[in-house]
VOBA-1610 file (N, C-alpha, C; in pm, whole numbers, padded with zeros to 5 digits, always signed):
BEGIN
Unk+09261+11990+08671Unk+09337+11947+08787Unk+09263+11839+08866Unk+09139+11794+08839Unk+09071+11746+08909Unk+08970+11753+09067Unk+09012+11935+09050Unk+08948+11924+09225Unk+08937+12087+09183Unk+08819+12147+09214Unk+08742+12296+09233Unk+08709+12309+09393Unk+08782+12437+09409Unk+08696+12529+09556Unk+08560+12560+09525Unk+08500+12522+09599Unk+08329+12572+09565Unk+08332+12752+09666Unk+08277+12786+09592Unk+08223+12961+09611Unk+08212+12981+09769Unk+08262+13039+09795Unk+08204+13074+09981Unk+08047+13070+09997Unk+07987+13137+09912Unk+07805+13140+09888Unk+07787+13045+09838Unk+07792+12927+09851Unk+07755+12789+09782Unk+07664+12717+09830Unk+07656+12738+09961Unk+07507+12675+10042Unk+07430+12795+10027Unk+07453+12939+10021Unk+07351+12966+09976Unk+07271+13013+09818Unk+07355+12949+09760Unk+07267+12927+09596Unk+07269+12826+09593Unk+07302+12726+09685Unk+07283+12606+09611Unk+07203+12496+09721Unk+07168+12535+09811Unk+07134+12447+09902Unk+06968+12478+09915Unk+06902+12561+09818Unk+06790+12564+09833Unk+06734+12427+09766Unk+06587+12374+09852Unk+06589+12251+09775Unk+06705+12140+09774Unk+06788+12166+09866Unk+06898+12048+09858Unk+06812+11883+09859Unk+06885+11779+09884Unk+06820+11652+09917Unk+06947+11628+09978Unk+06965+11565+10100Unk+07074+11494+10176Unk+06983+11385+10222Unk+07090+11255+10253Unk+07067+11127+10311Unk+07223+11084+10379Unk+07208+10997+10441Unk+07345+10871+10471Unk+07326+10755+10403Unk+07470+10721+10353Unk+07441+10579+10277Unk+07628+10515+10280Unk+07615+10422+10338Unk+07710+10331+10329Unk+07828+10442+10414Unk+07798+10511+10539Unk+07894+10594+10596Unk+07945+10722+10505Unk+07866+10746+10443Unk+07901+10881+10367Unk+07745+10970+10356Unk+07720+11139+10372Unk+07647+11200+10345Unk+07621+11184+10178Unk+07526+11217+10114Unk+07495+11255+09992Unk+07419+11334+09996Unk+07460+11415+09889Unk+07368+11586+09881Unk+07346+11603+09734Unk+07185+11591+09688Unk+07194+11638+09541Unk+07155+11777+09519Unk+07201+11839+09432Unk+07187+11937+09411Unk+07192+11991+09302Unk+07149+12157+09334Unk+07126+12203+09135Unk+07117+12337+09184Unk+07168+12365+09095Unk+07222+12563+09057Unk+07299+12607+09010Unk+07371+12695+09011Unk+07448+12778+08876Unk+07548+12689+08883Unk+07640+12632+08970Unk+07798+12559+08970Unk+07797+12407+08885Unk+07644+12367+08841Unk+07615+12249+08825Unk+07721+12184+08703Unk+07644+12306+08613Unk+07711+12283+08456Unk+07855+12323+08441Unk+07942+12386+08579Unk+08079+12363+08545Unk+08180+12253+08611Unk+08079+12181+08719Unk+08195+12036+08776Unk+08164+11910+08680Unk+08246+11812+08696Unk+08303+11703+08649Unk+08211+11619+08711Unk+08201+11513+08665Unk+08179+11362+08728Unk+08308+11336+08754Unk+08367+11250+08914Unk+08472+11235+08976Unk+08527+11320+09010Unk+08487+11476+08994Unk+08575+11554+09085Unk+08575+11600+09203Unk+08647+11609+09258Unk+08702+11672+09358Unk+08678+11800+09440Unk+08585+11816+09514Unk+08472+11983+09551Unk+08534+11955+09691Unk+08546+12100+09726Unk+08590+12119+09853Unk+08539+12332+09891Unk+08497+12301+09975Unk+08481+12450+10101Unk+08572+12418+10237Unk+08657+12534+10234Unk+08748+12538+10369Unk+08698+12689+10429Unk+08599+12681+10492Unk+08560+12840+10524Unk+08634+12851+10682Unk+08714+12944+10700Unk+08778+12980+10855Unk+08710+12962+10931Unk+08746+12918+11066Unk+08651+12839+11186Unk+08561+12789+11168Unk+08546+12717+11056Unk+08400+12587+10998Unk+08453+12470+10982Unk+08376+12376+11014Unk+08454+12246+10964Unk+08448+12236+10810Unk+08568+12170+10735Unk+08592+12188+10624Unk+08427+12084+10537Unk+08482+12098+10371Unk+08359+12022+10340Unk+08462+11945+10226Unk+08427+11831+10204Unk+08550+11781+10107Unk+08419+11663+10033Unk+08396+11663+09900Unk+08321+11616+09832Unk+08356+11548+09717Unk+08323+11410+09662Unk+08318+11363+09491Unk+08236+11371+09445Unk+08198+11455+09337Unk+08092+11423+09235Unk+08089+11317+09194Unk+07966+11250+09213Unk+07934+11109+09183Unk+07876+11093+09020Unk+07767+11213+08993Unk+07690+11212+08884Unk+07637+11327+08877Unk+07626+11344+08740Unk+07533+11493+08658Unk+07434+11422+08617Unk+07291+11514+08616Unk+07221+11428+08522Unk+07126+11583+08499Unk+07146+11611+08394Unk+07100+11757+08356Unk+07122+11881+08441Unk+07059+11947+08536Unk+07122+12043+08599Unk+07122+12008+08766Unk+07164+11890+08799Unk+07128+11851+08934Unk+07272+11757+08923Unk+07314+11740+09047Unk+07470+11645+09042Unk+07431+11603+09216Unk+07515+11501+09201Unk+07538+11419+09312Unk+07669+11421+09397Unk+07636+11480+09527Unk+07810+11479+09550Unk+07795+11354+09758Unk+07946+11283+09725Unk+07890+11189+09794Unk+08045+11270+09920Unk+07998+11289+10047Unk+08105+11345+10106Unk+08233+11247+10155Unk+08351+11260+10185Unk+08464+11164+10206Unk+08515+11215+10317Unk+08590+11095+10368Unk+08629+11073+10534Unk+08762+11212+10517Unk+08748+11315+10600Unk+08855+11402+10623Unk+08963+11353+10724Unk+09080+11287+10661Unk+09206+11190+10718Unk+09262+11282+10773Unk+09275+11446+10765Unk+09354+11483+10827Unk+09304+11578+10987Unk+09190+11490+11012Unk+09149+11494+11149Unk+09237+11399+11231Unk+09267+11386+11343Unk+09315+11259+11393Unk+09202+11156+11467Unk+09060+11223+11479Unk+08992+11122+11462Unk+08971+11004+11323Unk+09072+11036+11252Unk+09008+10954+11115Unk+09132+10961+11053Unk+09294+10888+11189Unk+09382+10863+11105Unk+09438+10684+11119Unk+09526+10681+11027Unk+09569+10580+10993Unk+09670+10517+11062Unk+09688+10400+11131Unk+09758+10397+11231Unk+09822+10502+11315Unk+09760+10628+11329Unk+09836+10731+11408Unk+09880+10855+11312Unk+09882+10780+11170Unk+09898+10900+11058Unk+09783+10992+11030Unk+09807+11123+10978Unk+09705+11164+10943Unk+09797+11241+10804Unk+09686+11318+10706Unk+09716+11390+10604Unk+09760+11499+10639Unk+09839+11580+10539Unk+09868+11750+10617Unk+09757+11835+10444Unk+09739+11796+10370Unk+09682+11865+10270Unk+09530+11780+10279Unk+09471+11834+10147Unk+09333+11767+10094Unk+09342+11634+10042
//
């Protein structure tokens, strides 16, 4: 389908050892742990945990058990809509 819910426990198996930066207005987070070897390059990762701000991600790159996910502008804030539009889904 192109797009996986990541695990509710996902920052915590997977955020040990994380690496985050900013680059070109987007977070990047590399990472490595059990979920590694089942996402895609170009897909689509998302966490919607109740009263959290959501997490909406592309896998950029795999490169053995570590992947790259680069985070994307959430449009259906109305800080971050389009002439006044915003999204109602992901």
């Amino acid at each position: 389908s192109g797009m996986e819910e990541l695990p509710a426990d996902f920052w915590e198996k997977h955020g040990k050892g994380i690496e985050s930066w900013q680059q070109g207005g987007h977070t990047l987070y590399r990472i490595t742990g059990p979920l590694v070897p089942s996402i895609l390059t170009n897909e689509f990762v998302y966490l919607e945990p109740p009263g959290e701000a959501p997490f909406h991600a592309n896998v950029k790159e795999i490169h053995g058990h570590t992947a790259l996910l680069s985070t994307l502008k959430y449009y259906s804030h109305q800080n971050n809509n389009v002439w006044g539009i915003t999204s109602r889904n992901r």
